[in-house]
MMTF fields as JSON, N, C-alpha, C and O atoms, coordinates in Angstrom:
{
  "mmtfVersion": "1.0.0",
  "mmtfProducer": "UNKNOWN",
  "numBonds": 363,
  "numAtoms": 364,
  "numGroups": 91,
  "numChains": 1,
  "numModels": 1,
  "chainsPerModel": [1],
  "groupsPerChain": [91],
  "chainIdList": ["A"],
  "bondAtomList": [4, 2, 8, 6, 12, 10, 16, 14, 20, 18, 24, 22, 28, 26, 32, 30, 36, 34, 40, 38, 44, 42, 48, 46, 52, 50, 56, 54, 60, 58, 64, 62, 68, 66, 72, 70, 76, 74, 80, 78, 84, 82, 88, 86, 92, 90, 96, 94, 100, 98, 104, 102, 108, 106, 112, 110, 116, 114, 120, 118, 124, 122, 128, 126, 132, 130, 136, 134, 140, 138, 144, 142, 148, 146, 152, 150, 156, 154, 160, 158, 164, 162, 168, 166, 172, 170, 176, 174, 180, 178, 184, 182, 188, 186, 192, 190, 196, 194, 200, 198, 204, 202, 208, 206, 212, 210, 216, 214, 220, 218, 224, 222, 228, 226, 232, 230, 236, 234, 240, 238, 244, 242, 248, 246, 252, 250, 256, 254, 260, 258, 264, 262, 268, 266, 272, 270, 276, 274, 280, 278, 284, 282, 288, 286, 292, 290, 296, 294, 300, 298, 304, 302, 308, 306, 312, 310, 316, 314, 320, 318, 324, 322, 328, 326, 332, 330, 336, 334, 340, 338, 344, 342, 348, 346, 352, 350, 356, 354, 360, 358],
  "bondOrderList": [1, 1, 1, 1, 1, 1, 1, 1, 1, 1, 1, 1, 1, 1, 1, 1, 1, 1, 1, 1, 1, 1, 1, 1, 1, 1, 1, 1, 1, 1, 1, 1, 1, 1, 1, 1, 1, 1, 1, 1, 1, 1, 1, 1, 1, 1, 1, 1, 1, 1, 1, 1, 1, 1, 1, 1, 1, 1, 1, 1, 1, 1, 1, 1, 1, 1, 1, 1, 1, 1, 1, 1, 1, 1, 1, 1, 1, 1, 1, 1, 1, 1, 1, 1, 1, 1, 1, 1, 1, 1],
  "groupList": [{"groupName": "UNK", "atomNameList": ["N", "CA", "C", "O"], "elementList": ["N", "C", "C", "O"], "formalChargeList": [0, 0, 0, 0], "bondAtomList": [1, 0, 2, 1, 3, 2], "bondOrderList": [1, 1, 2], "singleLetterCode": "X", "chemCompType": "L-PEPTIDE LINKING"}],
  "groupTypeList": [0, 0, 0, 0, 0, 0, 0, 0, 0, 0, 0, 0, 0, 0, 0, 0, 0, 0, 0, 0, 0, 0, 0, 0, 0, 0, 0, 0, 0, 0, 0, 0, 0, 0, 0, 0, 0, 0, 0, 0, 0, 0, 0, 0, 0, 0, 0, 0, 0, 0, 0, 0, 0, 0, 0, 0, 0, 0, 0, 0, 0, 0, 0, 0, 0, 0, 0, 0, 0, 0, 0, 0, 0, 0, 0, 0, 0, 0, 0, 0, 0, 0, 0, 0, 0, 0, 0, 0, 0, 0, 0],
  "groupIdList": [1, 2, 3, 4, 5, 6, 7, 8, 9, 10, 11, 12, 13, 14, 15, 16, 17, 18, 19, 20, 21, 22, 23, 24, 25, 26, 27, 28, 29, 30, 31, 32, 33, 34, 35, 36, 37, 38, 39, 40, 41, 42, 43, 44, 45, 46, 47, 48, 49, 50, 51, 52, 53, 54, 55, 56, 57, 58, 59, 60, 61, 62, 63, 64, 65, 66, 67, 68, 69, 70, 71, 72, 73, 74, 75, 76, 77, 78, 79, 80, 81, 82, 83, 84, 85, 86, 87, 88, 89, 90, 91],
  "secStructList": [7, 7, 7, 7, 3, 3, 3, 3, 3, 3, 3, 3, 3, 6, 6, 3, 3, 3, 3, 7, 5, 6, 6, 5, 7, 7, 5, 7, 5, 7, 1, 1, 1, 6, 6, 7, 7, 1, 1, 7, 3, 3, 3, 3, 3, 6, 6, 3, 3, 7, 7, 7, 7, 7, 2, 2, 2, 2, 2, 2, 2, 2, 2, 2, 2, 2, 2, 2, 2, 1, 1, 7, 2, 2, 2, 2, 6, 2, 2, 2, 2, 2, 2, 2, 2, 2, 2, 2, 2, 2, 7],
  "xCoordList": [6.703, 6.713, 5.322, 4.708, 4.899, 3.717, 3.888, 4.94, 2.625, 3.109, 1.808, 0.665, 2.09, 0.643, 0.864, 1.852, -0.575, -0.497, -1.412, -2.466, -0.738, -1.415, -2.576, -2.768, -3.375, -4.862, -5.044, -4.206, -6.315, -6.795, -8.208, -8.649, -8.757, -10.222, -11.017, -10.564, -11.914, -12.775, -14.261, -14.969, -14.656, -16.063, -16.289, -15.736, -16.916, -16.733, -18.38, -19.263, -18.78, -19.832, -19.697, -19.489, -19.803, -19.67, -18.295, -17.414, -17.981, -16.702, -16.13, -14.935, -16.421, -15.957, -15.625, -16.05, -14.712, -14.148, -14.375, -14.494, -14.442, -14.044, -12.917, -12.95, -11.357, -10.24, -10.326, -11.249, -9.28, -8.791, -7.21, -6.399, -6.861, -5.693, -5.759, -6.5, -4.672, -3.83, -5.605, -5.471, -6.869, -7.466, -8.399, -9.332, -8.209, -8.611, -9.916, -9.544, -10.68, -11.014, -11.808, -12.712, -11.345, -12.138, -12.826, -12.707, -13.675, -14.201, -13.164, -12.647, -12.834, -11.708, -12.4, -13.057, -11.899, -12.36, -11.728, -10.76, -12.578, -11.553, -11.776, -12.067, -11.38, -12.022, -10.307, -10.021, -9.404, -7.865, -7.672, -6.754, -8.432, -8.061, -9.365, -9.519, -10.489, -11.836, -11.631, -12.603, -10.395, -10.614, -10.163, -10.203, -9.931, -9.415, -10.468, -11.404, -10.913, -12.026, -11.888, -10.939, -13.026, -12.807, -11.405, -11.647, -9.991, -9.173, -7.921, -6.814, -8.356, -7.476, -6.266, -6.835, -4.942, -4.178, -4.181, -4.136, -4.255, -4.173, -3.222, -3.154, -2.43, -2.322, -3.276, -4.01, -3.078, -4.603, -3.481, -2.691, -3.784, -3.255, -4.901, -5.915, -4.508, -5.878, -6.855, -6.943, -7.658, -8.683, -8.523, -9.563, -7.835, -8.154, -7.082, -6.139, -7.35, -7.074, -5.745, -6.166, -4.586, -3.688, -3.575, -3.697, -3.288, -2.877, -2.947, -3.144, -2.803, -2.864, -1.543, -0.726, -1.081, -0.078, -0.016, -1.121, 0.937, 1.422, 0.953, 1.339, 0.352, 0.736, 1.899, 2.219, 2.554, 3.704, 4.662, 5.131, 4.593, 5.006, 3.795, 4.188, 3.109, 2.091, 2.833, 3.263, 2.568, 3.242, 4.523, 4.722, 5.366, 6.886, 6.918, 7.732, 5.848, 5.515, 4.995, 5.405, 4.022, 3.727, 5.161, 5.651, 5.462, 6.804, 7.78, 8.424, 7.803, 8.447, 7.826, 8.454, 6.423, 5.285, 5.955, 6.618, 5.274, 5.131, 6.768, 6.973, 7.487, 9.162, 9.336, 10.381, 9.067, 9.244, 8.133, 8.283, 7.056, 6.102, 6.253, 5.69, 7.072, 7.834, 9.013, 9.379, 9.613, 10.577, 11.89, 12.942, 11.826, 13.003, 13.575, 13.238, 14.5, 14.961, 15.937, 16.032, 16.532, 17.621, 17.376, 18.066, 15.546, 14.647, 14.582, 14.902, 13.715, 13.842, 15.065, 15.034, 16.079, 16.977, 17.241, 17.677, 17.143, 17.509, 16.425, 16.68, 15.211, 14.164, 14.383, 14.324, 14.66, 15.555, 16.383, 16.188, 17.445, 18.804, 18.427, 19.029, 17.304, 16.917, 16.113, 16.267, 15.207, 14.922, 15.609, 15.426, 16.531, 17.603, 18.361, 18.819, 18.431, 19.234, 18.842, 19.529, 17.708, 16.15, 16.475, 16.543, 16.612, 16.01, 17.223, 17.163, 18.547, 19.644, 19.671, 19.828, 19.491, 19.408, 18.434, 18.612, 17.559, 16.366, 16.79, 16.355, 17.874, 18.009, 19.192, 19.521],
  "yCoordList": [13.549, 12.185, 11.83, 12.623, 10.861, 10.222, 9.279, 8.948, 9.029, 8.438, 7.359, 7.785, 5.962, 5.097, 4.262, 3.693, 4.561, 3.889, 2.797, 2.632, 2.037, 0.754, 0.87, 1.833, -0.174, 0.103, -1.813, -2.706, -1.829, -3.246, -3.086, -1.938, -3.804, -3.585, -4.283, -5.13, -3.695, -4.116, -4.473, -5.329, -3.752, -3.995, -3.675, -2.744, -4.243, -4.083, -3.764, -4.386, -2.644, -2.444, -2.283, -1.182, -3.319, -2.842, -2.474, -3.237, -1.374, -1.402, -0.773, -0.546, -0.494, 0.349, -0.621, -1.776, 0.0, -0.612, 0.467, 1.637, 0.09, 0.752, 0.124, -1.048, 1.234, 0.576, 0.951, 1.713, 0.469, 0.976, 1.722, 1.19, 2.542, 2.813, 3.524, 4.389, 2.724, 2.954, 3.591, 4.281, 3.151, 3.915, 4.955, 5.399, 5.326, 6.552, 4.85, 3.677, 5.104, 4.865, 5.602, 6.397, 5.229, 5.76, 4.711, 3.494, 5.429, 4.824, 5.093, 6.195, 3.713, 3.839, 2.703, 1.678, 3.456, 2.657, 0.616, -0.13, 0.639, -0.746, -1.731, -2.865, -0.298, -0.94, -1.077, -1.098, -1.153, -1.307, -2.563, -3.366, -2.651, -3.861, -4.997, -5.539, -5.336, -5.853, -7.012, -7.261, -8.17, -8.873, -8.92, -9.991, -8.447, -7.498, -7.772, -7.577, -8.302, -8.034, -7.373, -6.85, -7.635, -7.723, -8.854, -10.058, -8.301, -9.026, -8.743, -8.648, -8.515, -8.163, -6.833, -5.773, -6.771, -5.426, -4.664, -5.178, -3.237, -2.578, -1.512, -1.135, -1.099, 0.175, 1.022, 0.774, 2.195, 3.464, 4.556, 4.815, 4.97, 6.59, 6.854, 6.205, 8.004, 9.292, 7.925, 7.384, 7.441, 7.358, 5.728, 5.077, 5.295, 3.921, 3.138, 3.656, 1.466, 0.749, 0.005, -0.994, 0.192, 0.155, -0.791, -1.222, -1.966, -2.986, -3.912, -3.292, -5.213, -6.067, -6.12, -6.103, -6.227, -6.279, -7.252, -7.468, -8.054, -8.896, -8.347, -7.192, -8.761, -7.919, -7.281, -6.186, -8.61, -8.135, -6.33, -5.469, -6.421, -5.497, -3.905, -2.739, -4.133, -2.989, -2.307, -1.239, -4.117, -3.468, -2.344, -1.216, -3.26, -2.37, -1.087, -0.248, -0.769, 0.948, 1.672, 2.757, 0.906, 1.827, 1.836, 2.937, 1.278, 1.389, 2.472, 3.207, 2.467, 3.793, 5.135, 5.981, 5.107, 6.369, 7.13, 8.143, 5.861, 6.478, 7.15, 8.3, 6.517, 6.597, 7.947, 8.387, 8.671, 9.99, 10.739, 11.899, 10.525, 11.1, 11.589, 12.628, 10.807, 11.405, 12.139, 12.395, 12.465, 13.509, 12.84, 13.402, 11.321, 10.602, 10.028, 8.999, 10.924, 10.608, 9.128, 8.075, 9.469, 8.532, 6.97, 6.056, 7.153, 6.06, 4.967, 3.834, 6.621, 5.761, 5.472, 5.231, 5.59, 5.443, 4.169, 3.521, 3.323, 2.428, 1.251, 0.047, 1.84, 0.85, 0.492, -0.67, 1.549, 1.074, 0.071, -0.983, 0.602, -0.654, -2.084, -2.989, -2.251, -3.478, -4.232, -5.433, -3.428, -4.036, -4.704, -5.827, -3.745, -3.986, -5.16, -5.896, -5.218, -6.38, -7.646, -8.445, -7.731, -9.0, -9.138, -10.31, -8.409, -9.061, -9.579, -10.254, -9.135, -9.776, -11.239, -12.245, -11.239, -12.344, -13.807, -15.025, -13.018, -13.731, -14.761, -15.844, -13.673, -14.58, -15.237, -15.998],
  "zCoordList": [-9.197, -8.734, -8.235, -7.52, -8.531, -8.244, -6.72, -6.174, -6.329, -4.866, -4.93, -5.098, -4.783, -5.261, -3.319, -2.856, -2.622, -1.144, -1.166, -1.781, -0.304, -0.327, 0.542, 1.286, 0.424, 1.386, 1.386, 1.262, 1.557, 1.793, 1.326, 1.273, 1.079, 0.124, 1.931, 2.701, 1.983, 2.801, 2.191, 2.722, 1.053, 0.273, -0.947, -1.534, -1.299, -3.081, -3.524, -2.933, -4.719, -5.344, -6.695, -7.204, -7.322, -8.698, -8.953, -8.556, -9.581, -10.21, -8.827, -9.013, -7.835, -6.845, -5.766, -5.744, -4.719, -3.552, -2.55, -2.913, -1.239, -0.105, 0.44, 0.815, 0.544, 0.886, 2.081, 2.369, 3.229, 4.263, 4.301, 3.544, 4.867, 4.568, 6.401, 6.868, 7.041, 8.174, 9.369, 10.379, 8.891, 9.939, 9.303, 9.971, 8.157, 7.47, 5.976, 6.013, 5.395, 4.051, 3.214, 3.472, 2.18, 0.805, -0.086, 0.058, -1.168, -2.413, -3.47, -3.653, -4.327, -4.989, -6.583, -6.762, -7.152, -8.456, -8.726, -8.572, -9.012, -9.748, -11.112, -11.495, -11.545, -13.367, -13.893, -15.09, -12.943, -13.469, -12.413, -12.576, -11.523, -10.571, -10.329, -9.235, -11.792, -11.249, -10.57, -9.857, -10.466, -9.452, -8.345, -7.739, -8.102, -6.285, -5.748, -6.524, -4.341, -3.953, -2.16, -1.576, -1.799, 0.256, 0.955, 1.042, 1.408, 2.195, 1.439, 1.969, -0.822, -0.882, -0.53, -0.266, -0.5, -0.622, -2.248, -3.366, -1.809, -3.857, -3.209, -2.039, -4.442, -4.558, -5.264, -6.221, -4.496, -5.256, -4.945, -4.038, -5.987, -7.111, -7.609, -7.863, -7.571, -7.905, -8.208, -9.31, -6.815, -6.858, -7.687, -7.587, -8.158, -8.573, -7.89, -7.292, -8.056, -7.477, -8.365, -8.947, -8.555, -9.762, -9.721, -10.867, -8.687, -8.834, -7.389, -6.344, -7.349, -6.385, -6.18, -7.101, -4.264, -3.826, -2.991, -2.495, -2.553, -1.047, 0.243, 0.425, 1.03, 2.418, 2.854, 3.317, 2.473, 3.249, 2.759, 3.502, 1.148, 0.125, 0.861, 0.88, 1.104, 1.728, 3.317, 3.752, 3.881, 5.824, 5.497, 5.947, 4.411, 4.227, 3.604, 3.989, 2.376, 2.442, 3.687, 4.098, 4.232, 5.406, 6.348, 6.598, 6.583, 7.444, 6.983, 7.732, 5.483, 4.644, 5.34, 5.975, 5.051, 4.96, 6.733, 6.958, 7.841, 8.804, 8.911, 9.301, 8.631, 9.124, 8.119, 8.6, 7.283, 6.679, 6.967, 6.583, 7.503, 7.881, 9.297, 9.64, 10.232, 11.308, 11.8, 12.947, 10.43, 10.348, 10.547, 10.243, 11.19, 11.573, 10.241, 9.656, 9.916, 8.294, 8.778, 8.147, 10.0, 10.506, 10.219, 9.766, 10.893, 10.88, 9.455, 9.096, 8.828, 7.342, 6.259, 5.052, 7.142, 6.209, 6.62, 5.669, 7.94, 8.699, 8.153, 8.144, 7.719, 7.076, 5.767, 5.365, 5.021, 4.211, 3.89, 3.285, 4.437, 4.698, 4.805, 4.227, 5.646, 6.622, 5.606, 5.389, 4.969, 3.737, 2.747, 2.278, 2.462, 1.186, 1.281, 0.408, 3.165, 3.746, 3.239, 2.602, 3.581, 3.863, 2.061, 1.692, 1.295, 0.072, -0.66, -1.688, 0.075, -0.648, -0.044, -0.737, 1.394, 2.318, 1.44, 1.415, 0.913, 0.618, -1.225, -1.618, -1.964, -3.286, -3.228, -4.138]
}
């Protein structure tokens, strides 16, 4: 299974970005994402920038990440749900 995390572009050089991700950034390609720029959200898998995302679609993976990243399965199962809730709510 592949795992693609969202970041936020803070600067752009050429085909390259510097993302942010939760505090931590990298240099990330973006010859799969060239108009992405600084403010936008991407997902990045090995090093490139796959695609442009929502904010909002980003806040709610990280909310996934930290909530299994803290062992509180209870948690992420509850983020889950709440999601699943929101999007039936929503059509």
């Amino acid at each position: 299974m592949c795992l693609a995390v969202p970041g936020k572009i803070v600067d752009c050089e050429g085909d390259e970005a510097t993302v942010a991700f939760e505090g931590n950034r990298l240099r990330v390609s973006r010859v799969l994402t060239p108009k992405a720029g600084p403010g936008d959200w991407v997902l990045v898998h090995a090093g490139f920038a796959i695609s442009t995302i929502p904010e909002s679609s980003a806040m709610e993976t990280w909310d996934y990440l930290k909530a299994c990243y803290s062992g509180n399965e209870v948690e992420f199962v509850e983020a889950v749900e709440q999601t699943e809730t929101a999007r039936s709510d929503e059509q």
